[in-house]
Backbone as CSV, one residue per row, in Angstrom:
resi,resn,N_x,N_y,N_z,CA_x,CA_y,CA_z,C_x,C_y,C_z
1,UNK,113.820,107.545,119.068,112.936,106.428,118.786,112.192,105.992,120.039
2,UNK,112.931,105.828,121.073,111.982,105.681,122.411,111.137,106.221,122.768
3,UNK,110.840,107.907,122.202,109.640,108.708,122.750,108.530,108.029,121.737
4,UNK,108.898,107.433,120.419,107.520,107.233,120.030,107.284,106.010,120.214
5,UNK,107.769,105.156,120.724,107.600,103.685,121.256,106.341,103.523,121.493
6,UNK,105.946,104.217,122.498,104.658,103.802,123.175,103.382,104.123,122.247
7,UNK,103.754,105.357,121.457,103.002,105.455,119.945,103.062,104.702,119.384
8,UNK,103.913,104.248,118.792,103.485,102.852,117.725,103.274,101.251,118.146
9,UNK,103.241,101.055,119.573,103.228,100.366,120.411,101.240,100.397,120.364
10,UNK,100.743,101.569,120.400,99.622,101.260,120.550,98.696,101.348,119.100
11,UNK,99.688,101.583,117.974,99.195,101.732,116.165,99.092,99.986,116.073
12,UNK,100.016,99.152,116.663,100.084,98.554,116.273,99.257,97.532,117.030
13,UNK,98.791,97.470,118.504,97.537,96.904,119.042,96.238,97.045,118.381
14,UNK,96.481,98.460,117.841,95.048,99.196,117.070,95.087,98.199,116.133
15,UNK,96.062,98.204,114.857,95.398,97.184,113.774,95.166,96.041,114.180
16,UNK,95.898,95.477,114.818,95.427,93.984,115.332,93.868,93.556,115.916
17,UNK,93.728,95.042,116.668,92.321,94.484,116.907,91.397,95.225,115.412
18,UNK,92.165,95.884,114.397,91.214,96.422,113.424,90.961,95.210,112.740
19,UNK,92.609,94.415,112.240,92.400,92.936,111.180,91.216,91.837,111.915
20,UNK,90.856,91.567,113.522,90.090,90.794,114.582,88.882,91.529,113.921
21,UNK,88.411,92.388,114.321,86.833,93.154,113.925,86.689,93.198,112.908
22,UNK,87.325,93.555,111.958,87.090,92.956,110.102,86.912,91.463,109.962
23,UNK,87.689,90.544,110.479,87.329,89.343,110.409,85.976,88.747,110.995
24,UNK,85.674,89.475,111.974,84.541,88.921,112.529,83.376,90.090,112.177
25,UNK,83.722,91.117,111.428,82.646,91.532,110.716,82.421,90.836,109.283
26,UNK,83.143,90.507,108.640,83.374,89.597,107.231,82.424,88.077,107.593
27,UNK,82.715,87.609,109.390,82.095,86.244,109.446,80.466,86.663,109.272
28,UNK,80.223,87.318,110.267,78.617,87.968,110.948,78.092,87.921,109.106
29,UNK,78.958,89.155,108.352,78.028,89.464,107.200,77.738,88.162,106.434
30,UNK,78.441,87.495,106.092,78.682,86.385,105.243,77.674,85.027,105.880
31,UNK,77.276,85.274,107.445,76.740,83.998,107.663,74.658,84.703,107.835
32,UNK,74.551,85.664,107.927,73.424,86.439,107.622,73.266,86.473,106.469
33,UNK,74.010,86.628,105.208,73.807,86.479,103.989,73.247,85.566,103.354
34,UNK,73.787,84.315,103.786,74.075,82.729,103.440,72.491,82.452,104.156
35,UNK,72.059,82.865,105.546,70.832,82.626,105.573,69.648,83.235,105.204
36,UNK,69.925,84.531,104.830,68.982,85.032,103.960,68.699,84.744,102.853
37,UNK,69.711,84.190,101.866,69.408,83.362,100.684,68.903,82.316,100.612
38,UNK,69.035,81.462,101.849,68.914,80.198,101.934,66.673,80.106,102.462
39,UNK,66.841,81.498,103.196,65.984,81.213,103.681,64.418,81.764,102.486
40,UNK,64.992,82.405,101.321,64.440,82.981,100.636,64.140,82.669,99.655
41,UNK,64.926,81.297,99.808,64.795,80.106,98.906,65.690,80.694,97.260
42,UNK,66.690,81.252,97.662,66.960,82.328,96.218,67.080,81.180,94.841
43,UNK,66.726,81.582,93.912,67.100,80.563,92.679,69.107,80.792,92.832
44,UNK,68.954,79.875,92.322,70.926,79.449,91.542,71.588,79.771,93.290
45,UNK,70.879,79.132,94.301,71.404,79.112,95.797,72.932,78.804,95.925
46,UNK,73.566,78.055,95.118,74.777,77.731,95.151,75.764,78.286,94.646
47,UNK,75.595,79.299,93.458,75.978,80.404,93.457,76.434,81.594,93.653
48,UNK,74.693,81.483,94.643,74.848,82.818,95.513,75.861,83.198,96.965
49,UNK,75.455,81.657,97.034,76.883,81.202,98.403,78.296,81.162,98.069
50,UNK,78.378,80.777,96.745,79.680,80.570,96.080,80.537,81.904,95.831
51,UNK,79.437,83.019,96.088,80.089,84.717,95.550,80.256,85.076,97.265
52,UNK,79.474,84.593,98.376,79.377,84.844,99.583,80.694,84.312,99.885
53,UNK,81.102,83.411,99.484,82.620,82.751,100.622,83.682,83.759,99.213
54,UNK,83.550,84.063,98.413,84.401,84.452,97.634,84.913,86.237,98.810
55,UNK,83.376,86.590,99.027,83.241,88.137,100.093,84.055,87.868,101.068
56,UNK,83.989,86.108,101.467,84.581,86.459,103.021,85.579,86.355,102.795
57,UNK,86.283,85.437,101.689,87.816,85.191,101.205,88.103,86.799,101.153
58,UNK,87.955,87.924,100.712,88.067,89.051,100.818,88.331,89.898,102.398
59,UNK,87.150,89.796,103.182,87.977,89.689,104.550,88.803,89.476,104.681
60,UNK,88.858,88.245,104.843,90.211,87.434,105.303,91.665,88.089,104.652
61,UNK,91.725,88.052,103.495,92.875,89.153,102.645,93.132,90.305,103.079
62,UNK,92.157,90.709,103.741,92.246,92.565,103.798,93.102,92.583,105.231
63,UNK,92.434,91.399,106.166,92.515,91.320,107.511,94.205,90.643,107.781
64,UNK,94.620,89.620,107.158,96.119,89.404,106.809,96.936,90.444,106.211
65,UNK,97.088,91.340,105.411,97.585,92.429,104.807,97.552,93.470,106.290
66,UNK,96.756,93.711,107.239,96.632,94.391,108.241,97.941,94.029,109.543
67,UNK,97.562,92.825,109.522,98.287,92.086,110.795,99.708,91.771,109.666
68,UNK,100.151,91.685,108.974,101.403,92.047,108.150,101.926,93.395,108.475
69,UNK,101.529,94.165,108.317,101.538,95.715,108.616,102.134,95.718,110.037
70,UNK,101.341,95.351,110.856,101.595,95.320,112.266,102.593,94.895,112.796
71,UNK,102.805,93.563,111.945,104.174,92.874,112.404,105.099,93.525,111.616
72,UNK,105.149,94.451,110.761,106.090,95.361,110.278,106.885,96.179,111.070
73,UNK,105.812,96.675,111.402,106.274,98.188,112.436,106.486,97.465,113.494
74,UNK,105.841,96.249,114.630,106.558,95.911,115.489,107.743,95.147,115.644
75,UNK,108.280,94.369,114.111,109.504,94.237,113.898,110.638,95.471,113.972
76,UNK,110.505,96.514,113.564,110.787,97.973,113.411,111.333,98.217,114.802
77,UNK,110.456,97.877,115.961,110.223,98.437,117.157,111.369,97.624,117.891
78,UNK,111.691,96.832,118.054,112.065,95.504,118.520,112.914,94.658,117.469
79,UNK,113.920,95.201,117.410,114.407,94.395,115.673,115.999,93.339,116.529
80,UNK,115.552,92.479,117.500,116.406,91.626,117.879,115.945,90.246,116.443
81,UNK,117.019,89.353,116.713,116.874,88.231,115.838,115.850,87.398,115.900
82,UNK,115.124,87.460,117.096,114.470,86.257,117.291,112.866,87.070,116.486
83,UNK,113.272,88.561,116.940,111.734,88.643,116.356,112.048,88.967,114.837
84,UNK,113.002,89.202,114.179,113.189,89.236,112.911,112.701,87.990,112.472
85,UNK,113.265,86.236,112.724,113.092,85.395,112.099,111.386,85.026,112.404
86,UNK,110.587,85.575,113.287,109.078,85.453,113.599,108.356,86.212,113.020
87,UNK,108.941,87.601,112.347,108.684,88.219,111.450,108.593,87.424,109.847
88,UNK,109.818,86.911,109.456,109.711,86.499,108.707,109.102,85.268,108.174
89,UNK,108.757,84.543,109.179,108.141,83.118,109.181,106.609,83.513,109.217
90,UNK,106.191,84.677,109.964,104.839,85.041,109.565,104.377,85.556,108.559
91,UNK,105.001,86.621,107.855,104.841,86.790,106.811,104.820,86.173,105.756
92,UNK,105.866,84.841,105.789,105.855,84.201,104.537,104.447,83.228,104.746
93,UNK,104.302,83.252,105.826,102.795,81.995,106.154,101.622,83.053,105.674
94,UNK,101.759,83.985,105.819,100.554,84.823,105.730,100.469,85.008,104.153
95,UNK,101.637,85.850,103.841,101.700,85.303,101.927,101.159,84.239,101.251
96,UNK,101.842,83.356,101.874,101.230,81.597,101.030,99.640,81.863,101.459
97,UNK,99.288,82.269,102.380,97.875,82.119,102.761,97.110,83.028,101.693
98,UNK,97.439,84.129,101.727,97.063,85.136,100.995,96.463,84.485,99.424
99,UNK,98.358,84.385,99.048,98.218,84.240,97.477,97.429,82.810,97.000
100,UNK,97.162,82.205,97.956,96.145,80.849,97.486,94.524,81.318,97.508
101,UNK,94.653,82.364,98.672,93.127,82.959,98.808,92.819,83.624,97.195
102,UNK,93.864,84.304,97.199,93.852,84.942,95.892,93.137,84.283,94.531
103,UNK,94.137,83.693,94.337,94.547,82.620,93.216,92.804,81.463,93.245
104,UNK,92.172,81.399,94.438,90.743,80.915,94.451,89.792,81.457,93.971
105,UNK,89.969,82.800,94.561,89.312,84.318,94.011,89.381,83.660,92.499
106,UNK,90.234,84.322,92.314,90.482,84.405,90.648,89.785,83.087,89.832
107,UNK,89.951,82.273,90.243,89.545,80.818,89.666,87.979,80.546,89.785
108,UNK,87.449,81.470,90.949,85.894,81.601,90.754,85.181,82.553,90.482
109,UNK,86.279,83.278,89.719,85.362,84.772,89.195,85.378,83.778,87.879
110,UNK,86.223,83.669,87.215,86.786,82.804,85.770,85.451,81.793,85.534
111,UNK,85.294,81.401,86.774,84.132,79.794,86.441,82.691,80.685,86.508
112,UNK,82.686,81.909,87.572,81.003,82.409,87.462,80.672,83.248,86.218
């Protein structure tokens, strides 16, 4: 297990900065969007923004599910208690985060 340490040592820097650059590619698209509609004067504008934060709520999901991952395998790596219970306290924060993102999703596909 020690020879691949430094391998998954750096899988797991990789997603972290993959879930960071999805998030801040999700912001960039979503706030160029929002002004292109806005600026284009689009009919049903509130709408159109309303499907835009639904996109970035999507980011955000993809980008938590990533950094979950990460703290998987670096729990894996390092499996003393302290990072088990930081494991688990993140994950369950990231879940609740998730499944409300979710559960919004869902509640504004239902209303559009």
């Amino acid at each position: 297990m020690n020879f691949f340490y430094p391998f998954f040592e750096i899988i797991t820097q990789g997603l972290d900065i993959l879930a960071m650059l999805l998030l801040l590619l999700g912001v960039v698209l979503c706030i160029v969007k929002v002004i292109r509609l806005t600026l284009r004067r689009t009919p049903n504008l509130k709408k159109a923004i309303f499907k835009t934060k639904n996109d970035l709520s999507s980011y955000i999901l993809f980008s938590l599910e990533i950094l979950i991952v990460s703290d998987i395998i670096e729990s894996i790596l390092k499996p003393t208690i302290q990072d088990l219970f930081s494991l688990a306290l993140i994950v369950i924060i990231r879940t609740v985060i998730s499944y409300f993102l979710n559960l919004e999703l869902e509640q504004d596909e239902n209303e559009a």
